[in-house]
C-alpha positions in Angstrom: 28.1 18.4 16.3 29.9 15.7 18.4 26.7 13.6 17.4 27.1 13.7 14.0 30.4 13.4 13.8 30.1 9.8 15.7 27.5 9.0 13.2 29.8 9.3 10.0 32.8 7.6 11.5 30.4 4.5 12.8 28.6 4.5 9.6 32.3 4.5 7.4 33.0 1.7 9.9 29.8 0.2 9.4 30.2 0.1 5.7 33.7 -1.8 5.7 32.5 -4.4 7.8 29.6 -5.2 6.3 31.0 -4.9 2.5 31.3 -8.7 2.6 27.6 -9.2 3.4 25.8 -6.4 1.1 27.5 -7.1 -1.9 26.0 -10.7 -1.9 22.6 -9.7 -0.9 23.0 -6.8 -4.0 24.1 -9.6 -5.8 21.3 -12.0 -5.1 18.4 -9.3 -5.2 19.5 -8.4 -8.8 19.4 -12.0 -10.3 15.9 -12.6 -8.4 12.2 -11.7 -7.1 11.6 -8.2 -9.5 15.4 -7.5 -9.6 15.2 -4.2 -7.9 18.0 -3.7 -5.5 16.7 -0.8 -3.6 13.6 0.5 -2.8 12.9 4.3 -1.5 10.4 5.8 0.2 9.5 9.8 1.6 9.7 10.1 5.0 9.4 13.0 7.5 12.3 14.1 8.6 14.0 17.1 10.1 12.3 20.4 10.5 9.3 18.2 8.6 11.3 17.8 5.6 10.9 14.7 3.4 13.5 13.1 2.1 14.2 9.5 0.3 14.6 6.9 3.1 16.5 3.5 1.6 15.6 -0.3 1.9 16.4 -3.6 0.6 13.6 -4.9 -1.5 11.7 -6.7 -0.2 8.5 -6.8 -1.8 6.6 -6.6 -5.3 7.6 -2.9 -6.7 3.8 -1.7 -7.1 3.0 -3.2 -3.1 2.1 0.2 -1.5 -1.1 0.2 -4.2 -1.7 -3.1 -3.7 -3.1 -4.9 -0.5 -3.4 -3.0 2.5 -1.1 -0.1 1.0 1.7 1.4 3.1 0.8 -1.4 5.9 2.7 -4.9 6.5 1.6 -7.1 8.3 2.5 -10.9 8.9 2.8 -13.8 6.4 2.4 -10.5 3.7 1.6 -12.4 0.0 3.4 -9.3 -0.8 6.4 -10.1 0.6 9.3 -11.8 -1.3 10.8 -15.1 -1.1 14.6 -13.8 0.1 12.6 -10.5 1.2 11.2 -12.4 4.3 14.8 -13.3 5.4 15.9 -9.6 5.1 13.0 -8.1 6.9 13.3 -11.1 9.9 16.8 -10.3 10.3 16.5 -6.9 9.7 19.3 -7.0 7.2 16.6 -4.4 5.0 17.0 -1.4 6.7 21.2 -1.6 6.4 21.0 0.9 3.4 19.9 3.7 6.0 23.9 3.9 6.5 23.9 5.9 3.6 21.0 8.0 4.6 23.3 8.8 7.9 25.9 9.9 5.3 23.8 12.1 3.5 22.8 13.8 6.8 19.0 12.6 6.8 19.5 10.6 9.6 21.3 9.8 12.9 22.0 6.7 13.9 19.9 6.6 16.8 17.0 9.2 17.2 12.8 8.9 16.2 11.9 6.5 13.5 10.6 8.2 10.3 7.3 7.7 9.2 5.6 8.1 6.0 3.6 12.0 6.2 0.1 9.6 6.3 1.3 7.9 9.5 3.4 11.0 11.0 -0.1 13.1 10.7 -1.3 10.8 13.4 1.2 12.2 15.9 0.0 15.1 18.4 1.1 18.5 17.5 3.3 18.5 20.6 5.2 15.1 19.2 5.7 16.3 15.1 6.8 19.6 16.9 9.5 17.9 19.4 10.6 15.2 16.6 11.0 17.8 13.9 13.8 19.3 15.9 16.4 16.2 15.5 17.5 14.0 12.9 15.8 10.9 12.6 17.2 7.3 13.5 18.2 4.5 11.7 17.0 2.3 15.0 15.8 4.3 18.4 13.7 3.0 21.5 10.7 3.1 19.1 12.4 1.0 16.7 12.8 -1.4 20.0 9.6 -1.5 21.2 8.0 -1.9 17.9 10.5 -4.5 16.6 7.3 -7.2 15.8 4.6 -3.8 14.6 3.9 -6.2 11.9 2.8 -8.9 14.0 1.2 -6.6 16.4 -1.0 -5.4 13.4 -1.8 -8.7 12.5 -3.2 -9.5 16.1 -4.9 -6.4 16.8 -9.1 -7.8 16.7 -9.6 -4.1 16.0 -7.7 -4.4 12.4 -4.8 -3.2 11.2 -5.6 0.8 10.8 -7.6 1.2 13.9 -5.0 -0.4 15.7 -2.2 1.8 14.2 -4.2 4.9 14.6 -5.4 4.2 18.5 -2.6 2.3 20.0 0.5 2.4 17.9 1.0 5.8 17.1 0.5 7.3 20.4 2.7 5.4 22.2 5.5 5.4 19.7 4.9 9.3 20.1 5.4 8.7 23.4 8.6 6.6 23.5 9.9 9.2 21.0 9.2 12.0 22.9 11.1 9.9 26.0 14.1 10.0 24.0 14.2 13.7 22.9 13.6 14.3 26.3 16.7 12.0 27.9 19.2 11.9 24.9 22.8 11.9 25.5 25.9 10.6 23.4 25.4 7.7 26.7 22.0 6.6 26.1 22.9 6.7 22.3 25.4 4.0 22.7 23.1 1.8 25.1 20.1 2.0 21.9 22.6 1.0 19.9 24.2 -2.3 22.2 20.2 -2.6 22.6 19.3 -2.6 18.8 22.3 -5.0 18.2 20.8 -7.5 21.1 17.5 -7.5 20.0 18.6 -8.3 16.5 19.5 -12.0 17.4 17.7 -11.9 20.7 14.1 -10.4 19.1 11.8 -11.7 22.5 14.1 -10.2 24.8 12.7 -7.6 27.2 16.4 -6.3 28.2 15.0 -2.6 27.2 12.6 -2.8 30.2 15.3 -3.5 32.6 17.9 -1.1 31.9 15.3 1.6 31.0 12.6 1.4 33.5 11.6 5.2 33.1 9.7 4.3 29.8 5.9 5.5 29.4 3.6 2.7 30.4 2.3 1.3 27.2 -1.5 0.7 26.9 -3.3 -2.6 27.9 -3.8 -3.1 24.0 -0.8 -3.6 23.2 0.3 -5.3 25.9 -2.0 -8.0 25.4 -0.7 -8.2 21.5 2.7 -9.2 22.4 
């Protein structure tokens, strides 16, 4: 209760402060690329429900039957023009605040995936994750800050590499946060999130948390 009660008053916060930037990138976004505004996509959440997770747009409208489908990976001909400054900055996922509102999402808890890529979790990490909200950012979210350059680098291909690295150990993170949460750690993803935003190479994560699950040789070698 106290959880979500923290994550409507940050996210009201949230909104007022960042009115002065969203309303120009709404602005912008409707007089260029496809003029789409928003773009929203299922995603598992709670108790394996699906609900309407929200983006900027940031890429052609028909993109997930085009290419390499619900993947992105770097230098994406997909991508738009101002799309590739909101995704670098991560200024595309900011709509999520109203997901918080709705109650789909916390603002710190397991990233939600799309049901193809969440059936690639173990039974034990869909059962774990469906028993908290998702999170607009989280230690996965961290960790995986560059997934689409990781993709791109993986000799094994983008799908093999999601499958046989990615997945697991993002289960693995996740399940390392259901395990530890607290209202403290909460507020240390979140000072986290916010430094990694301007400070994307930073491996401040590793020293503060340096309980985490050692990640595979694969992706080390990625990074």
């Amino acid at each position: 209760m106290l959880k979500r009660s923290l994550d409507i008053i940050c996210s009201l916060i949230a909104l007022l402060i960042l009115a002065p930037l969203l309303i120009p990138i709404v602005t912008i976004l409707r007089c260029t690329g496809e003029r789409e505004i928003f773009y929203r996509q299922n995603r598992v959440g709670r108790d394996g429900r699906i609900f309407g997770l929200f983006k900027f747009a940031t890429m052609l409208k028909d993109s997930p039957n085009l290419g390499i489908g619900l993947f992105t990976t770097q230098g994406d001909s997909r991508i738009l023009p101002f799309g590739r400054f909101l995704r670098a900055t991560k200024i595309n996922e900011l709509p999520q605040i109203l997901n918080i509102l709705f109650g789909h999402m916390s603002i710190i808890g397991p990233r939600p995936l799309v049901p193809s890529q969440y059936d690639l979790y173990s039974a034990e990490v869909k059962n774990q994750i469906q028993k908290v909200r998702p999170g607009l950012s989280g230690i996965g979210s961290i960790f995986f800050r560059d997934e689409e350059v990781i993709l791109t680098r993986s000799p094994k291909g983008h799908l093999r590499c999601f499958e046989e690295d990615v997945a697991p150990y993002k289960g693995a993170l996740e399940l390392w946060y259901i395990n530890n949460q607290s209202i403290g750690l909460d507020i240390l993803l979140i000072c986290l999130t916010i430094f990694t935003v301007f400070f994307p190479k930073n491996d401040l994560y590793l020293k503060l948390l340096n309980d985490l699950p050692e990640p595979p040789t694969e992706l080390k070698v990625l990074f």
